[in-house]
N, C-alpha and C positions, 0 to 999 in steps of 0.2 A: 397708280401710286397714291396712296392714304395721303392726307396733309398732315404735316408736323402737327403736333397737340400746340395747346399754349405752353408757354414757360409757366405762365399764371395758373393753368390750372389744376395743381395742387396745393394752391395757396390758402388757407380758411378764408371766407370773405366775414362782415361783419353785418355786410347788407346784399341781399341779391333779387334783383326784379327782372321780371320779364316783363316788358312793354311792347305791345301790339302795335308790331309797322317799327318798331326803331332795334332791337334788340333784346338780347341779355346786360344788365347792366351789375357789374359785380364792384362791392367798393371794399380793399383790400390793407391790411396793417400797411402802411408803410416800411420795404425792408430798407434800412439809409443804405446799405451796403450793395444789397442786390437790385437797387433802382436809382442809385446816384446818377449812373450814367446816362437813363433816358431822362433825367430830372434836370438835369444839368442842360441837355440838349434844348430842351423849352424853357428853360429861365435866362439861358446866355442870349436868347434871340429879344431883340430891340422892343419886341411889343411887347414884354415882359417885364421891359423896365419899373412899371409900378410894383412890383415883386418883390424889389430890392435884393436880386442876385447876381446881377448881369454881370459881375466881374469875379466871380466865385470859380475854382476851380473845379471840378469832379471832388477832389478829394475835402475841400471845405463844406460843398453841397454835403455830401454823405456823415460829414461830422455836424453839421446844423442839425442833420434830422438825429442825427445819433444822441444827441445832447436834450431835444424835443423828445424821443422818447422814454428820456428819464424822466419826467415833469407826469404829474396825475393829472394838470390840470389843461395841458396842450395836448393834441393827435393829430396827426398825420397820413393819409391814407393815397395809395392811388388808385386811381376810379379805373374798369377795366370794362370794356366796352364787346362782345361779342370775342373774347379774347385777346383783345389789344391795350394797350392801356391808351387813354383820353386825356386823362384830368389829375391834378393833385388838388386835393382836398382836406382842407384840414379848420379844425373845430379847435373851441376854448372856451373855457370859463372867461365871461365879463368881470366874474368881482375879485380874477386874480391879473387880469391885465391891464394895461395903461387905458383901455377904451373906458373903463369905469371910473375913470375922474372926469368923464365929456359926457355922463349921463347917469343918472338912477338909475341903478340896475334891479332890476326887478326876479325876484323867485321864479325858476323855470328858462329865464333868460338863455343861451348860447351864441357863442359868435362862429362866426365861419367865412372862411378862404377860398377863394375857389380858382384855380387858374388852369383854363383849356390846354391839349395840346392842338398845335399848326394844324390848318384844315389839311386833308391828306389830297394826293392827287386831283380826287374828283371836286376841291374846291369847297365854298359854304355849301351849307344844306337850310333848307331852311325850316326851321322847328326843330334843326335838331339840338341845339343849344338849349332850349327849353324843355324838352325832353329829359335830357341829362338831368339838369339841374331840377326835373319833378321828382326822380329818382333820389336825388340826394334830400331834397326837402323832406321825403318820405321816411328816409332815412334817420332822419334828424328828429323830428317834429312824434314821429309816429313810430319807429324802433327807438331811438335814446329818451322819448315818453318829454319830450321839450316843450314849452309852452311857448317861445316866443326865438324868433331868429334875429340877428344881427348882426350887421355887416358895414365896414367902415373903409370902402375905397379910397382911393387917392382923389380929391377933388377935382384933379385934371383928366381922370381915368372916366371920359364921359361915355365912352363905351359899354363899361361894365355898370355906370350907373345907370343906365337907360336900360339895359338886361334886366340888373334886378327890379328895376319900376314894372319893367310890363310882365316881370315874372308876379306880381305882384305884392310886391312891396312897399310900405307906406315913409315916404322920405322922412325924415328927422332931420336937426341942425347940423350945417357945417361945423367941425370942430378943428380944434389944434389938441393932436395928440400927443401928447411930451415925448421928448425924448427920453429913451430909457440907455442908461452906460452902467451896463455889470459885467464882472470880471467873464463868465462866458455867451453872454450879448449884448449886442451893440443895435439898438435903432434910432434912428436921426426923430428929429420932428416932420410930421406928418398934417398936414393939411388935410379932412377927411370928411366925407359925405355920410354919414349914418343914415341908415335906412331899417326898416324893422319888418319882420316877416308874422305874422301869430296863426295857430295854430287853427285858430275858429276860421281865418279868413282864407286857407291854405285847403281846409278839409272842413268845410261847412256844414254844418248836419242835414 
């Protein structure tokens, strides 16, 4: 008996690589409606908490992104791994968000989100986290023609600081990121680690 196809694989991807020894890695629109549900499942879990969704319903998750994808200057995607989905991933203009009063934002600039999903049965792997995330840098850096990445964790989120460090990233100031209170978002203040990714140091001639 044949295996089921993917649900995903009729989806347009926006990026697709193949990498040797880890997969296909496909990174797909975000649909808020047809991906709430697994979206929801990895941001309600506790190691998510720097997320800022843990108490979101299925049907708020699906309206956050529904509201994200009216914006030109946020995106939303989820990263689909050998036909699975992994990762949400999601990109933005610095000189239209709060991160650009905690830094000069510079020409070519991008920020970006990235949050795994639960390792599955077989537990960590190791490389594969970085793996992934060569994929999306590739993506960013060298398909949206980007000149410089960055990325603004939770201070206390020393996990994923130490990812992006040895993905290689060049740390920047801790900052306080305002809080922002508009009629369809709400984010608290943010205590945040800036780190910066360029292009030259990514994919070196």
């Amino acid at each position: 008996m044949l295996p089921s196809p993917s649900p995903y694989a009729s989806r347009v991807a926006v990026h697709e690589q193949e990498l040797a020894g880890f997969g296909t890695v496909r990174v797909l629109p975000l649909d808020a409606a047809a991906d709430a549900a697994v979206v929801h499942r990895w941001v309600s879990e506790e190691r998510a908490a720097f997320w800022g969704m843990n108490d979101l319903t299925p049907e708020q998750v699906a309206e956050t992104y529904a509201y994200m994808d009216t914006l030109d200057t946020h995106h939303a995607y989820l990263v689909v791994k050998d036909g699975a989905p992994v990762a949400v991933f999601q990109t933005y203009d610095p000189g239209a968000d709060r991160v650009s009063e905690c830094y000069d934002v510079e020409p070519g600039d991008i920020g970006v989100h990235l949050l795994l999903a639960p390792a599955g049965p077989e537990g960590t792997r190791p490389g594969w986290t970085a793996a992934l995330a060569g994929a999306l840098v590739a993506y960013v850096l060298l398909g949206l023609g980007r000149k410089r990445i960055v990325v603004d964790p939770d201070v206390g989120n020393e996990k994923a600081i130490a990812r992006f460090l040895k993905q290689g990233f060049t740390a920047g100031p801790a900052v306080v990121l305002p809080e922002v209170d508009l009629p369809d978002v709400y984010l608290p203040e943010k205590k945040a680690q800036l780190a910066f990714l360029g292009r030259e140091v990514a994919f070196p001639a």
